[in-house]
Every structure is written in structure tokens, then in C-alpha cells.
N, C-alpha and C positions, 0 to 999 in steps of 0.2 A: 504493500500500500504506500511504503513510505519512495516506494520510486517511481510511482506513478503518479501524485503527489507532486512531487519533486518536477517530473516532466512537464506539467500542466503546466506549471508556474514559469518552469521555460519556454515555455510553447506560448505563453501570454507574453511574456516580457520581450522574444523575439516580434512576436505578432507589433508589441506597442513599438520597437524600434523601427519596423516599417513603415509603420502611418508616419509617425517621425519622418523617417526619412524621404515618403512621396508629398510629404504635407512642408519641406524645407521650401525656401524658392529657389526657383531656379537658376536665377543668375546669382545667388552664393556660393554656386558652384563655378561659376564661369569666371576663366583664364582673364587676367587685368592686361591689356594690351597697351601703350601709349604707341600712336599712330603722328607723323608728323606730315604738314602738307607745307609748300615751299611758295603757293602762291595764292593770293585769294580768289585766282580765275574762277566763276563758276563752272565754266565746259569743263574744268580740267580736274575739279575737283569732285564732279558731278559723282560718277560711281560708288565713290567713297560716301556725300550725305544720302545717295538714292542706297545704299546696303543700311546706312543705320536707320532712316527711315522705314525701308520694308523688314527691319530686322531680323534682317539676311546673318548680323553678327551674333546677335541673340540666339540664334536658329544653332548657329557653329560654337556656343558656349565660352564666345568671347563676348569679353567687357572692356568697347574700344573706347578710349577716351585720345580724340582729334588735337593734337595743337599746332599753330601757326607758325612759322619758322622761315622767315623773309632770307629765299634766294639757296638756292640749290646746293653750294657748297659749305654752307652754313649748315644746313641740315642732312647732310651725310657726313658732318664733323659732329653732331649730337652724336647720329646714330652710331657713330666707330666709337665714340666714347661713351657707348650705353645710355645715354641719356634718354635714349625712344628704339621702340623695337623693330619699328618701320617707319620707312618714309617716302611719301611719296613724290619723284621728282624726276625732273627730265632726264631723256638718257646720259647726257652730256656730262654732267658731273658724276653722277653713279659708274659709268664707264673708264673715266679719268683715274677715280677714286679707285678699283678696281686695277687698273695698268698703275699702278702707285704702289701694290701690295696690300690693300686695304681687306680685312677678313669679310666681303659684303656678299652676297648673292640675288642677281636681280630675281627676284620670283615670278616678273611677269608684267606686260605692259598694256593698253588699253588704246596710246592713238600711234597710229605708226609714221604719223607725218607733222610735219614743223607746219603750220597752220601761221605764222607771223607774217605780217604785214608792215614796213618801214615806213613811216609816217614822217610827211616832213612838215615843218611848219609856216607860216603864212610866205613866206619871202624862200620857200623852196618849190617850185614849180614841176621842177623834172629832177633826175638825178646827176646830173650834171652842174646841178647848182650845188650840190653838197659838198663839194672838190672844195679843201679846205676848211669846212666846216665840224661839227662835235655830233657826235652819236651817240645818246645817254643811253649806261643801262643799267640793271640793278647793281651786280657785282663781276668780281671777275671768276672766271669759270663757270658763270649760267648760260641761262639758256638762250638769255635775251642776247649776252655777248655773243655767243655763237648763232644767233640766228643772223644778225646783223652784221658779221665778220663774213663769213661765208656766203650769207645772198648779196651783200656788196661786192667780193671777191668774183662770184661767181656772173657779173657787169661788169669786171675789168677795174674796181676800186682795190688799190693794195691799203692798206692801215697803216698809218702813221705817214702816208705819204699822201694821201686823195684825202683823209679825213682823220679826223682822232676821234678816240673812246674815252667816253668821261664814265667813271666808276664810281659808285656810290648816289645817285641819282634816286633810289628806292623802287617801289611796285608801281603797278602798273599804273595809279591816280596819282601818284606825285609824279611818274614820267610824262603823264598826259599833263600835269600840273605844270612843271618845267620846259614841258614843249609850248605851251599857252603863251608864256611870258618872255617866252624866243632866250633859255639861259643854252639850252640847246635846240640843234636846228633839225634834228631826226631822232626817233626812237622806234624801237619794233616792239609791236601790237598782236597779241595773238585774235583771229576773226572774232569773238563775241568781244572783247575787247575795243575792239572796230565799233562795231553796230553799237557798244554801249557811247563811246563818246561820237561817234554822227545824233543818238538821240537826245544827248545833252547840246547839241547845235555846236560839236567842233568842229572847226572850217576843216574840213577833210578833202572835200571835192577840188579835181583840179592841183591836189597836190602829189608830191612823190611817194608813190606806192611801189614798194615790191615785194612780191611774194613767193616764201622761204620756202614753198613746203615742195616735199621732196615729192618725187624725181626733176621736177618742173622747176625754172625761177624764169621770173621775168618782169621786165617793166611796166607799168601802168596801159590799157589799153592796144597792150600788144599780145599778140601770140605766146601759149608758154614754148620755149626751146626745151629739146632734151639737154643732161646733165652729159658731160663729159666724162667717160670712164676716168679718167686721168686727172682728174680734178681733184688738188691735195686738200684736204681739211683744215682749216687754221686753228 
């Protein structure tokens, strides 16, 4: 009697340990993530709010908590030094980082093309008026520097010789901010970027557009050309 007894009483106290256990929440179980993002583009960051809104993270027993991290090599120097577990950012610095020796693994990417646009400001017409002129961009080794390096190069502009890069300029509203007040005469815009300052009425039209994305560049109003196999990277 006394072991049957005995069983009951385990057969209850296991029983109350599993309502316990299906009655915890959920997410006290789920993995704490810190997630970093390098710019406040919506396109660019889109997947990322559209998974924690459909909690898509919740679903996979993460607990992502998003923070902001202005300019690409910035935030894969968090990530090397553990400060964030991921981050999200253009290939360009994550690639760089990586040919560096850095312990990083890209796990995976979403747009496969450079979507920037070089924007010039009221007194640049074509690109041939920037010949001399400054090209802000956030920092050095982003993305903005290499969108504007490369689609200028890829027109026949070499750097420090047809134009200079001004560094430290910031994100995309103080580049449009700095392009307004003419401190610099070009910056590059990725497309929702675009459409955001044509609907806050920046003088856009009529001015120097080029656009970075790959395989394609080309000037405003013309044909895109193909890229040349032989075209070195800057």
C-alpha cells in the first residue's frame, strides 16, 4: 500500500509540473537576440520590422531586440566585438570585414542590387559639372562611399582627381540636409530615398542622377550600358 501510495503522489506532483510547464509563456523560453541595423532606410530594413510584426521571431523562439547603428563599419565593429549578434548591412563592409580576418559569416542576403541614385544639387545639372566638386557620404567603408566611388568611376570620374569624398556627413536626412544648403554638391540616395525627398518638394528634377545598381550604370535619361568584365572595384 505504502508504494502505491507513494506512486500516486508522484504521478500528481509530475502531473502539476506539466501544467506548470505548458501554463509558463512562451517567450520565457525564447533565445534574447540583439539585432543591429546600419540605416534607417525603410526598403532596407523592411524584412526585418515585416518578421517582428508577423512574429515570424516569436514563431522561431527568438527575443529580437532591433538597434540602430549609423553606417556599416560601425556596426560590424559592434558585432566583432560582441556587442550585437547580428547585423544587418551592406555587402561592402561585411565582405571587407571578412578579407580582414574578421570571425563573421554572412548568413544570407535579401536585395542583390545597389538601388543608389547620385543626386546633385541645384547648381549640378549633368555630371560633368561635379568635376571638382565634394560627394558626401556617411563614413568610410559604407555603402554610400562605395556606391558613389564606383558609379562615378564607372562614367570615367577617378576620386581625388574629378571630385572629392567628404566623410562624416551622416544618414540619409542630414545628407539630403547638407545637399539642400549646397555644403556638398552630390550624394547617393538609395530609390525610396529618392521618392521620399521628390515628396518633400527637393529640387530633384533636371538634376544629376546616376544609377549604381548592378549590372547596369548610367546617366540620367540615357540608356543603361553593360558593366565591363574588367572593371576594378574601388
Amino acid at each position: 500500500m505504502d508504494y502505491w501510495s507513494a506512486a500516486r503522489e508522484n504521478n500528481w506532483l509530475i502531473l502539476s509540473l506539466l501544467l506548470i510547464s505548458f501554463a509558463w509563456p512562451a517567450h520565457a523560453l525564447a533565445k534574447p537576440v540583439i539585432l543591429a541595423y546600419q540605416t534607417p532606410t525603410l526598403s532596407s530594413n523592411l524584412p526585418i520590422f515585416a518578421a517582428a510584426e508577423m512574429g515570424l521571431f516569436a514563431a522561431a523562439n527568438l527575443e529580437v531586440k532591433t538597434v540602430f547603428i549609423q553606417g556599416g563599419p560601425t556596426a560590424m565593429a559592434a558585432l566583432i566585438g560582441g556587442n550585437v549578434d547580428y547585423v544587418k548591412v551592406a555587402g561592402i563592409p561585411a565582405v571587407r570585414a571578412i578579407a580582414q580576418g574578421a570571425p563573421v559569416v554572412i548568413a544570407g542576403g535579401f536585395q542583390p542590387y545597389i538601388d543608389y541614385s547620385l543626386l546633385g544639387s541645384k547648381k549640378v545639372n549633368n555630371l560633368n559639372d561635379l568635376k571638382g566638386k565634394v560627394v558626401g557620404v556617411t563614413g568610410a567603408g559604407g555603402i554610400a562611399e562605395f556606391a558613389a566611388v564606383e558609379g562615378l568611376a564607372r562614367n570615367g570620374f577617378i576620386r581625388d582627381r574629378d571630385y572629392k569624398i567628404l566623410y562624416g556627413v551622416g544618414n540619409s536626412p542630414a545628407r539630403a540636409y547638407t545637399l539642400e544648403i549646397e555644403k556638398i554638391q552630390a550624394s547617393p540616395f538609395s530609390f525610396t530615398e529618392k521618392l521620399e525627398l521628390e515628396r518633400k518638394g527637393f529640387p530633384i528634377s533636371g538634376r544629376s542622377s546616376l544609377d549604381s545598381r548592378s549590372p547596369y550604370c548610367s546617366r540620367a535619361g540615357e540608356k543603361p550600358k553593360p558593366l565591363q568584365k574588367k572593371s576594378r572595384l574601388s
